[in-house]
C-alpha positions as CSV (number, residue, x, y, z in Angstrom):
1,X,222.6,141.6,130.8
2,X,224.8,141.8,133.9
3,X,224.6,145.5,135.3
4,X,227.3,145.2,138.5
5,X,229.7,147.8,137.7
6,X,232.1,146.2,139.8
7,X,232.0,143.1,138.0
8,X,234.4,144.5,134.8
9,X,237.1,145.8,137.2
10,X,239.6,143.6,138.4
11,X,242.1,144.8,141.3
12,X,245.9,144.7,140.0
13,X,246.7,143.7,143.9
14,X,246.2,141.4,146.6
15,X,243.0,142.1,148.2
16,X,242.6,142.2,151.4
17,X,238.8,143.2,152.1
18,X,236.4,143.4,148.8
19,X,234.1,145.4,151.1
20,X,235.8,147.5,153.6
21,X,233.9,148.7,156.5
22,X,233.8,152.3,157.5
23,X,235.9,152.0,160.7
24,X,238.6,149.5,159.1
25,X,239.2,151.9,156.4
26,X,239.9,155.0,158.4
27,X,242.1,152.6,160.8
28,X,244.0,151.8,158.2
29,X,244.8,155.5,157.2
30,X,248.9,155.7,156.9
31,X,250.9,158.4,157.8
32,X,250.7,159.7,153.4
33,X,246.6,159.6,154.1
34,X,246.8,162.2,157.1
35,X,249.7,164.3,155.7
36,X,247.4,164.7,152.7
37,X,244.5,165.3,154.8
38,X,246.6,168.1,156.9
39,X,248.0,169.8,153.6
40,X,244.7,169.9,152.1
41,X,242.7,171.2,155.2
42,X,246.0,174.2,155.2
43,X,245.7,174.8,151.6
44,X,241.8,175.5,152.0
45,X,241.8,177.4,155.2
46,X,245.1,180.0,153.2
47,X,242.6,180.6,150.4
48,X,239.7,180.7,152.4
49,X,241.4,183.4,154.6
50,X,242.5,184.9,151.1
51,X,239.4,185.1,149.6
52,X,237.9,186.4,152.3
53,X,240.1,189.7,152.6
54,X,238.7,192.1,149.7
55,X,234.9,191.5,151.1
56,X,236.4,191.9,154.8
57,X,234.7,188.7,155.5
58,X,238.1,187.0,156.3
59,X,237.0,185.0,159.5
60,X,233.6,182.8,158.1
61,X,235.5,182.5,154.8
62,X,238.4,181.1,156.4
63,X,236.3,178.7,158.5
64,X,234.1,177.7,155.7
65,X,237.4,177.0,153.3
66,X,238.6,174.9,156.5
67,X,235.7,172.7,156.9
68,X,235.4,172.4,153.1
69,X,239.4,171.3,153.0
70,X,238.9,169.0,156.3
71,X,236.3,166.9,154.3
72,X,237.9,167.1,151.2
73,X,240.9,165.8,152.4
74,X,238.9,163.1,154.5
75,X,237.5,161.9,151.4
76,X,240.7,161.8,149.5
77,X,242.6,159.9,152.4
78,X,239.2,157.7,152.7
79,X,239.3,156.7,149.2
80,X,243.3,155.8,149.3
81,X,242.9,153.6,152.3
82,X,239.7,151.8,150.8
83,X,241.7,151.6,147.6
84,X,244.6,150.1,149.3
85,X,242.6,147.5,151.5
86,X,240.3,146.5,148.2
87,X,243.3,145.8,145.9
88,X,243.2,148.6,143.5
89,X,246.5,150.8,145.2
90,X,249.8,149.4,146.0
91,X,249.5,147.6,149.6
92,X,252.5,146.1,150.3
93,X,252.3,147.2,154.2
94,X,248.6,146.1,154.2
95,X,249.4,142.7,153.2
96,X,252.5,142.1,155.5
97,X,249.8,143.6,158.6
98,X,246.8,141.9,157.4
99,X,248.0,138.2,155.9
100,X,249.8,137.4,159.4
């Protein structure tokens, strides 16, 4: 019985690294990756700040939202660039930088 979860999923575009290592992924972060990354670190640190006004705590709940939106968005921007470089996004610039 074949158990590799990978093994049933087949990418719908060019691949360009099965395996993408940590540092070629977030080089390959595009311009979309850290615009989503920025808007999702503002959104947190607004309702972090916003939630934090009733309790008077609006200082530590704005940080906290912050760091919860930076890594949030990290990951979000992380998986998009792997997804790109794997196959599994649309990678037209990828290709045309990585296939030279």
């Amino acid at each position: 019985m074949n158990t590799d979860i990978t093994a049933s999923v087949k990418p719908e575009y060019p691949v360009i690294d099965r395996n993408p290592p940590f540092a070629k992924t977030v080089a390959n972060f595009n311009t979309l990756d850290y615009l989503r990354l920025s808007t999702i670190t503002a959104v947190s640190v607004t309702v972090g700040y916003l939630s934090g006004i009733k309790p008077n705590i609006r200082g530590p709940s704005m940080v906290t939202g912050g760091l919860i939106g930076v890594m949030g968005g990290f990951m979000y921007a992380y998986q998009n660039s792997a997804g790109r470089l794997m196959g599994f996004f649309p990678n037209e610039g990828e290709v045309a930088r990585y296939k030279k």
